[in-house]
C-alpha positions as CSV (number, residue, x, y, z in Angstrom):
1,X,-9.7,-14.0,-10.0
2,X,-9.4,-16.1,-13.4
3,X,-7.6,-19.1,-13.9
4,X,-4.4,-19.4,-12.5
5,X,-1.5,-19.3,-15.2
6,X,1.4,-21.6,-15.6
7,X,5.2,-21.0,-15.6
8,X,5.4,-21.0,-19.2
9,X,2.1,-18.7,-19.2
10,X,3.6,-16.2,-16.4
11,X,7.1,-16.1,-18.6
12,X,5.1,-15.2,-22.1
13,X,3.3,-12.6,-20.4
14,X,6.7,-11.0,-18.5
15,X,7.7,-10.9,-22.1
16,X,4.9,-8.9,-23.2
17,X,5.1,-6.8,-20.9
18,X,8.8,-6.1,-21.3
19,X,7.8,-5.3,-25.3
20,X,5.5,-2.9,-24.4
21,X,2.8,-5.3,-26.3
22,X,0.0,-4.7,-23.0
23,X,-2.6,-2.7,-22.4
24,X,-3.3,-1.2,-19.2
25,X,-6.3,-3.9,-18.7
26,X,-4.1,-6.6,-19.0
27,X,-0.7,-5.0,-17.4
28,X,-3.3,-4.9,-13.8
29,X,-4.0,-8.3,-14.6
30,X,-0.5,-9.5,-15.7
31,X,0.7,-8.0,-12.5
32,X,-2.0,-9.5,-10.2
33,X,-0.9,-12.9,-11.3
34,X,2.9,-12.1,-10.5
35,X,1.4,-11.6,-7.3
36,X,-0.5,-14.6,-7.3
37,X,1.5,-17.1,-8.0
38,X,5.1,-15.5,-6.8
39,X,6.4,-15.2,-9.9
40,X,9.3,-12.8,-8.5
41,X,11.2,-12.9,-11.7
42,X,8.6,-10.0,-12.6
43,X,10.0,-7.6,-9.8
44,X,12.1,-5.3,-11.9
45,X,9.3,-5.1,-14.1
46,X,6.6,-4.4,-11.2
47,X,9.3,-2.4,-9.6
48,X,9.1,0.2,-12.8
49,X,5.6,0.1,-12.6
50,X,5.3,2.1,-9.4
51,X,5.5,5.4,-11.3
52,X,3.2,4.1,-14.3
53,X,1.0,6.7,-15.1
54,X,-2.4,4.4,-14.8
55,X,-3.0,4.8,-10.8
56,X,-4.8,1.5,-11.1
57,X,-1.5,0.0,-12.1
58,X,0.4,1.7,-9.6
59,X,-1.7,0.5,-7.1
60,X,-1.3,-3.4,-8.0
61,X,2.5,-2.7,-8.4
62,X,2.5,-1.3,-4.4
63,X,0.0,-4.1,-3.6
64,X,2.5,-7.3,-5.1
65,X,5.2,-5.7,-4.1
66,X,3.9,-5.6,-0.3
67,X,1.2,-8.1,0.3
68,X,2.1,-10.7,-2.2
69,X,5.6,-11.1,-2.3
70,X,6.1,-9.3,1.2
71,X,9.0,-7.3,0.6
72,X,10.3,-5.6,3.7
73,X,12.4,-3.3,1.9
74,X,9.3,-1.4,0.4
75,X,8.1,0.4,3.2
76,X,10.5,3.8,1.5
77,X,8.5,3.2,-1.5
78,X,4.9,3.3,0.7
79,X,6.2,6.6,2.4
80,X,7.1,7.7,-1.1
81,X,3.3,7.0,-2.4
82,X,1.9,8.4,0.7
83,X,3.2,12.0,0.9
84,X,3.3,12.1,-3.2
85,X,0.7,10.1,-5.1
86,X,-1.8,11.7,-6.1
87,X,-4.9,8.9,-6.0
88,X,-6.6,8.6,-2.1
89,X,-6.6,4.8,-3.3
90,X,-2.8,4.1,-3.8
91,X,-1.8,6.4,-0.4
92,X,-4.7,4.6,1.3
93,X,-3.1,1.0,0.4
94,X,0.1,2.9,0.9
95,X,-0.7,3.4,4.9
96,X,-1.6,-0.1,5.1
97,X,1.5,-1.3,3.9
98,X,3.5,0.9,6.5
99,X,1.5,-0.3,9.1
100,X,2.1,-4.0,8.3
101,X,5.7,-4.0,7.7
102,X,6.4,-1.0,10.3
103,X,4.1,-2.8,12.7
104,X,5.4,-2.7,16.6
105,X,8.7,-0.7,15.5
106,X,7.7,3.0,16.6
107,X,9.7,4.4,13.7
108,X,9.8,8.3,14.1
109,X,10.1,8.9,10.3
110,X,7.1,6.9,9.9
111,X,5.0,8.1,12.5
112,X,5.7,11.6,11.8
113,X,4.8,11.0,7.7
114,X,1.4,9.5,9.3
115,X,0.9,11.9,11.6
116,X,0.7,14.8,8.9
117,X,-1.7,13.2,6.8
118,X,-4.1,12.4,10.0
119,X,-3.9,16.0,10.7
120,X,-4.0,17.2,7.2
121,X,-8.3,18.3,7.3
122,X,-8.1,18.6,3.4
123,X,-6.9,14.7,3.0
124,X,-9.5,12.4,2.1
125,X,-11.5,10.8,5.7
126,X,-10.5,7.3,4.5
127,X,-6.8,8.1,4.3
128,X,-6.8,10.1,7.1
129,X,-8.4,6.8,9.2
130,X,-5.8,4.2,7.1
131,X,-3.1,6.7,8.3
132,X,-4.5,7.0,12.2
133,X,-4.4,3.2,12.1
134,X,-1.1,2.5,10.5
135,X,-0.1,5.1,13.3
136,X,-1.3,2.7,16.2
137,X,-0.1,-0.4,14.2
138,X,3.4,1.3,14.2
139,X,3.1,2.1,18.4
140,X,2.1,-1.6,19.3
141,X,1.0,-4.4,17.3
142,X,-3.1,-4.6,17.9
143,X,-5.3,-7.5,19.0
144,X,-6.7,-8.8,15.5
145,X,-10.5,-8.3,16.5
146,X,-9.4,-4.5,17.2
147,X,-7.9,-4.2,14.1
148,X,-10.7,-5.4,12.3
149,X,-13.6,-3.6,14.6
150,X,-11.3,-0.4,13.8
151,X,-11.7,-0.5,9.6
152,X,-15.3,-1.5,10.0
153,X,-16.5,1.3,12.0
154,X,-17.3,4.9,10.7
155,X,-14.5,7.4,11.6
156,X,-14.4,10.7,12.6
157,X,-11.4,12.4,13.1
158,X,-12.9,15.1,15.9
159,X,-14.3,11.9,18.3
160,X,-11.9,8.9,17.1
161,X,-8.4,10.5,17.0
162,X,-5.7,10.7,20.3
163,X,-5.3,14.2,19.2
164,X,-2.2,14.7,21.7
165,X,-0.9,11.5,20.7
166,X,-0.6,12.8,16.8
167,X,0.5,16.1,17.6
168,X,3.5,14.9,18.9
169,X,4.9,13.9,16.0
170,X,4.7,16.6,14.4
């Protein structure tokens, strides 16, 4: 995790990052620590960083913008990295973050966007189950030990999955 950085530290490095002066090592890093310490005068910046071409950096952008600084208003961007991103990792993350801030609502765009990729055989297992989850966080908000006995065991979509239940939304 590193040291944490100060204010003045956190403003230098928003600056380098404006002039182009990182590399990608230190733009994840940079990024993390916007997270970290809620530095949310980065969020233009870690805004534009959602279409970087580094998936790693993508991925941190998604994951401040969501779990760090909880901002509602990116769900559309975690649909948008679902159906379109090309690394399992970022649309993995990106399920997760629909589940969490879609959690209890029983949004029909949503659920039909998960639906697709539980159903979609060629999508990576682990998406798939991130997806499947996020669906039944959407429906109703789950007991805490559930959630967590649910990412710990193995998945398989033929046994685990309501298949009626996903069908019908799509």
């Amino acid at each position: 995790m590193g040291k944490q950085k100060s204010r003045e530290e956190l403003v230098q490095s928003l600056q380098e990052l404006r002039q182009g002066k990182l590399s990608p090592d230190e733009i994840y890093h940079t990024v993390a620590s916007f997270g970290r310490m809620r530095f949310l005068e980065a969020r233009p910046e870690v805004e534009q960083l959602l279409s970087h071409q580094d998936a790693e950096i993508r991925y941190i952008a998604l994951n401040v913008l969501a779990f760090d600084w909880q901002l509602v208003e990116h769900w559309k961007t975690a649909l948008e990295v679902l159906e379109h991103d090309q690394e399992d990792d970022n649309r993995l993350q990106a399920a997760n973050v629909l589940g969490m801030f879609k959690m209890n609502t029983r949004d029909q765009l949503v659920l039909r966007a998960l639906a697709r990729v539980v159903s979609n055989e060629d999508d990576d297992l682990f998406v798939r189950k991130a997806a499947y989850h996020a669906m039944q966080d959407v429906l109703h908000a789950p007991e805490p030990r559930v959630h967590l006995e649910n990412t710990r065991k193995p998945f398989d979509p033929a046994k685990d999955v309501d298949w009626e239940l996903v069908n019908s939304y799509l």
